[in-house]
Structures are given as C-alpha cells and as structure tokens.
C-alpha positions as CSV (number, residue, x, y, z in Angstrom):
1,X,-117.2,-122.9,-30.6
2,X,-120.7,-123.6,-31.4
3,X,-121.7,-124.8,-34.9
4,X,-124.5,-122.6,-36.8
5,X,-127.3,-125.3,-35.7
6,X,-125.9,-124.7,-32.0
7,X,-126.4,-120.9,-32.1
8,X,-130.0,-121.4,-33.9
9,X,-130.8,-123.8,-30.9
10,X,-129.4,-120.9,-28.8
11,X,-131.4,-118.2,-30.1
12,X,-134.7,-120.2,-29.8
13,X,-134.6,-120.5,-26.0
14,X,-133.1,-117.1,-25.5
15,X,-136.9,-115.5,-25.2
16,X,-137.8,-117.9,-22.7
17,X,-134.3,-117.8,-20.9
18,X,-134.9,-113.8,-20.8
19,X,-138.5,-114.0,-19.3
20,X,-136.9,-116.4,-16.9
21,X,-134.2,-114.0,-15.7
22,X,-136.0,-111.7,-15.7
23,X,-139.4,-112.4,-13.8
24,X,-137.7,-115.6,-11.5
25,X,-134.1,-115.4,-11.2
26,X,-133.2,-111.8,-10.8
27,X,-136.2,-111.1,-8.2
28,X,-134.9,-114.3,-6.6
29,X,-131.5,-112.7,-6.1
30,X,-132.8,-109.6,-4.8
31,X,-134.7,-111.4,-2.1
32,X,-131.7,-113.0,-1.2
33,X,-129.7,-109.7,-1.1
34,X,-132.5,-108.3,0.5
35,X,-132.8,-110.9,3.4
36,X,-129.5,-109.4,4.7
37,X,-130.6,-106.3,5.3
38,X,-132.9,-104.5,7.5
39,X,-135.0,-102.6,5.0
40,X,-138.8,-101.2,5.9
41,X,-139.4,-100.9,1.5
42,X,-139.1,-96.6,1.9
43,X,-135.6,-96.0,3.3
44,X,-131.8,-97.6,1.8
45,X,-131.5,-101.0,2.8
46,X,-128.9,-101.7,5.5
47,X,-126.6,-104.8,5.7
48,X,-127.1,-106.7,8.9
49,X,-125.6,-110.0,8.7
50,X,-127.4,-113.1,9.9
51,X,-129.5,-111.4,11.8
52,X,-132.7,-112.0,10.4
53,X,-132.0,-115.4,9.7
54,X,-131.0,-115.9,13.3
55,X,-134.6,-114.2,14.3
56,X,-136.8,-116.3,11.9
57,X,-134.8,-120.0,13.8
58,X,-135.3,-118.6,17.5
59,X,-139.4,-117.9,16.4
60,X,-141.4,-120.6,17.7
61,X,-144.0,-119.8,15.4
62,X,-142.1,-119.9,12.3
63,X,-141.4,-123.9,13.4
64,X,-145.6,-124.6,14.1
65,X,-145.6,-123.2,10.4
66,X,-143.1,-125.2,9.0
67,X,-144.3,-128.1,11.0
68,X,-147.9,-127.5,9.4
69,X,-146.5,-126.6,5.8
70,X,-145.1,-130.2,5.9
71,X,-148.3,-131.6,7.0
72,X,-150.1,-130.1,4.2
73,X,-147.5,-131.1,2.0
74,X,-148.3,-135.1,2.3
75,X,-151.8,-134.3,2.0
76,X,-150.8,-132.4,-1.2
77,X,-148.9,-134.9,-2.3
78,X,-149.1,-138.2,-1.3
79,X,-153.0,-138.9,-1.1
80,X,-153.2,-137.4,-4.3
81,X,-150.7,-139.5,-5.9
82,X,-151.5,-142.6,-3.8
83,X,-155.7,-142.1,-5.2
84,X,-155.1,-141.0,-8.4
85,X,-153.2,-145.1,-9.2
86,X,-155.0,-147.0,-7.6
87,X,-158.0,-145.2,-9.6
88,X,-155.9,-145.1,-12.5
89,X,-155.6,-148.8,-12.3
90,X,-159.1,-149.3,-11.9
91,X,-160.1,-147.1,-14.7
92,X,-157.8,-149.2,-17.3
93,X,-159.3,-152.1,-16.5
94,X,-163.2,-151.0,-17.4
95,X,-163.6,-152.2,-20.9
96,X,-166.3,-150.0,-21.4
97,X,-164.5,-146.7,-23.2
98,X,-168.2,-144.3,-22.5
99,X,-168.1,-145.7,-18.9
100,X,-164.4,-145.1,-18.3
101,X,-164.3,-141.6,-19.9
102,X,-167.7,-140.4,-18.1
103,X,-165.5,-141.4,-14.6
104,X,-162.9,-140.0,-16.1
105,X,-164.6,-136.5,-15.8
106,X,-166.2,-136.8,-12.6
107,X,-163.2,-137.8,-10.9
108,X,-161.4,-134.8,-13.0
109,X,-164.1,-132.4,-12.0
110,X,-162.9,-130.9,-8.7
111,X,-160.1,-129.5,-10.3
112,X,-161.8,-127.4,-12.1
113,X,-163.8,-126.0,-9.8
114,X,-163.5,-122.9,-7.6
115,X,-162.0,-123.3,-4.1
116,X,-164.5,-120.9,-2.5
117,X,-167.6,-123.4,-3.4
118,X,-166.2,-125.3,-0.1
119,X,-167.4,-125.2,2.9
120,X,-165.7,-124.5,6.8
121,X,-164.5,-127.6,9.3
122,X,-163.9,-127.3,12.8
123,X,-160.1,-128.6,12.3
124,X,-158.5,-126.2,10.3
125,X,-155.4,-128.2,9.0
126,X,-156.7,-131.9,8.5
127,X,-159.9,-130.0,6.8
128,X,-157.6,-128.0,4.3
129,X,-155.6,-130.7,3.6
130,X,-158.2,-133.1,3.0
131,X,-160.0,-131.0,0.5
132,X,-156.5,-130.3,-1.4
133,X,-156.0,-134.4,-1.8
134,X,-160.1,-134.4,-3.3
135,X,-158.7,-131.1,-5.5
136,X,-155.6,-132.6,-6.5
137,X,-156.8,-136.2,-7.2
138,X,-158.5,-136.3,-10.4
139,X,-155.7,-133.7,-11.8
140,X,-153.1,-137.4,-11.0
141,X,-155.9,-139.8,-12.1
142,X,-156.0,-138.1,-15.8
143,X,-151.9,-137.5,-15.9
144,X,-151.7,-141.5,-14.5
145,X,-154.1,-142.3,-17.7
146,X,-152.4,-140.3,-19.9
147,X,-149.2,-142.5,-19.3
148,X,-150.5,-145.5,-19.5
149,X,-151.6,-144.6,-23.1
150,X,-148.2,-145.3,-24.3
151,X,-148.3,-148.6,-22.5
152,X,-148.2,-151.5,-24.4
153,X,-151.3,-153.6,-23.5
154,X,-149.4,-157.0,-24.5
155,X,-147.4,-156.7,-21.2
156,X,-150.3,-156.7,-19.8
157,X,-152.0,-159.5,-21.3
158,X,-148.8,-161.9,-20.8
159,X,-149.1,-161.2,-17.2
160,X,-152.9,-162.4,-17.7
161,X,-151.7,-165.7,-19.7
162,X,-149.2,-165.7,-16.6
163,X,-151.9,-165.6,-14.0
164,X,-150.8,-162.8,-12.3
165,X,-152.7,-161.2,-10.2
166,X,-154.1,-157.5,-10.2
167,X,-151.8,-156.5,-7.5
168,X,-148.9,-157.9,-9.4
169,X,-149.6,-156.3,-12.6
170,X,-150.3,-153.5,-10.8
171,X,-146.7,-153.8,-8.6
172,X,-144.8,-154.8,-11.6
173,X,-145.8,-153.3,-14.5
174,X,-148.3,-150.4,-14.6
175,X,-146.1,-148.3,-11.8
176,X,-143.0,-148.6,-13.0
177,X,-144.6,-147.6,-16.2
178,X,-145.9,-144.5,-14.7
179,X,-142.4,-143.5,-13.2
180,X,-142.4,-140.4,-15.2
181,X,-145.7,-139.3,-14.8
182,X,-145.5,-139.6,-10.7
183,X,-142.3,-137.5,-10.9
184,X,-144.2,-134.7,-12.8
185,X,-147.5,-135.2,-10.5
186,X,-145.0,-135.0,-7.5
187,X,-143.4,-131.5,-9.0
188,X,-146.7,-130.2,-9.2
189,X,-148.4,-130.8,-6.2
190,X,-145.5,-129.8,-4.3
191,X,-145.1,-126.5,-5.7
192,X,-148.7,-126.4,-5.4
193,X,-148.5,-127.1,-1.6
194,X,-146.0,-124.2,-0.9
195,X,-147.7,-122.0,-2.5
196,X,-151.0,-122.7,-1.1
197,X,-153.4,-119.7,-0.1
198,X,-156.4,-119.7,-1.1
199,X,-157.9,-122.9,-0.2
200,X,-156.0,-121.9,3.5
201,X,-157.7,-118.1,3.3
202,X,-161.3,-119.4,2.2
203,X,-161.6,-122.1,4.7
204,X,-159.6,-120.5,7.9
C-alpha cells in the first residue's frame, strides 16, 4: 500500500493525469476505435475490420506522403540539430559576453517570427524544409547553450593544457555533455515535423 507521502505525490499529478486523459488519451482511443469503422461523422459507426487500413497501404499517394513526411522530418531535425552545435560551439568560445549574447538573439530570432513573413520557391519540399531547419535552428543553438551552462569550464581548459584541438574538445567533451539537451531538441523537432502545416499551407 502506499505511504501518506505516496498518496500526496499521487494527488499532485492527478490534475495533470486528468487533463491528460482526458484531452490525449481518450480521443486517441476513439480514433483508434474509430479507424475500424466506416463512419461519415452523422450516422452510427459500422465495424469493418481492416478495411481501411488495407485502403490507406494499397494508396500510392498515401506512400509519396509518407515518403515526403520523412524528408521533412531530417530537415526538421537533423540540420537543425547538426547547426545549432556547431554554432553552439562557436558561441562558447567568444569571450566577449555582449558579443555572444547579441548573436545569441539573432540566431534565436527566426523562431520567433511568423511563418507567413516567408516568401514562395519553385521546389516545394526542399523550399519548406529548408526554411523549417533556419526556423528551428536558433530554437537548438539557445537549448545547446543552455546545457553547456552546467558544464564545467575546467574540462575544458585541461583539454587546452592537453593541446587538444577544437574538434576534439568538441568530439569529446562538449557533445557528450549536451546528450540530454539533443534528446529533448530531437523530441521537439520531431513532433514539430509531424505536425507541420502551416509553414506547408503558406508556402505551397
């Protein structure tokens, strides 16, 4: 059974547990119900199997989304990421603080802004995903930052004294430090990549 400090840890994350349920999991469920039926939203819903699932597989179309989805995805995720250290890096090694935290605001600044400021590109996909990797940037660069806050700068200057090199420091100590922060940025822009419309609607 649980203790008295169990139950008041209970009771703190029931609210939150509730809103859960209530706005994520239970509508979750009832698409998933839902997918097993053939329903038009005015009449009862009736059962058929498989069969839409079996529809949505034989659609070609539903593959050249899937295909693109995945595409957007990297450019979502891995630009992003792959920018926002190597800036990050670069960034912690400007001694000047007014100089690193005015870059530190320009870089940030896309993320801020609206997505219908952008312009139109003959190439619909590479266009839209290159724009998401200048959005999504800066919002990595400050996270990557923010980690290496908690960084203790004598590592760093041992690996000086050492005469390693930036690429080393780089390899060996500042990304391993930053583990948890890619795994969050790496949540994030993912989620962000599947549910991507706007940026799609405004430029296509």
């Amino acid at each position: 059974m649980l203790n008295l400090s169990g139950w008041r840890n209970f009771l703190y994350v029931l609210p939150a547990v509730l809103v859960y349920a209530v706005f994520l999991l239970l509508p979750l469920l009832a698409s998933l119900g839902i997918s097993f039926t053939e329903w038009d939203g005015t009449s009862l819903p009736v059962f058929s199997g498989v069969s839409n699932y079996l529809r949505m597989f034989s659609d070609p179309v539903f593959w050249i989304a899937l295909g693109n989805n995945t595409i957007l995805m990297l450019f979502y995720t891995m630009l992003p990421i792959s920018i926002g250290l190597l800036l990050c890096s670069f960034l912690y090694d400007t001694r000047n603080n007014s100089e690193r935290s005015v870059l530190r605001i320009l870089f940030f600044l896309p993320y801020i802004m609206p997505m219908a400021v952008l312009g139109d590109f003959p190439w619909a996909l590479p266009a839209v995903g290159l724009v998401a990797t200048w959005y999504f940037f800066g919002f990595c660069l400050v996270l990557f930052m923010a980690g290496l806050q908690r960084m203790d700068p004598s590592l760093l200057e041992a690996a000086d004294l050492d005469g390693s090199s930036r690429r080393q420091k780089f390899m060996r100590i500042t990304l391993p430090a930053l583990r948890p922060e890619v795994r969050i940025a790496l949540l994030l822009t993912v989620i962000a990549s599947l549910k991507a419309f706007d940026l799609v609607y405004v430029m296509t």
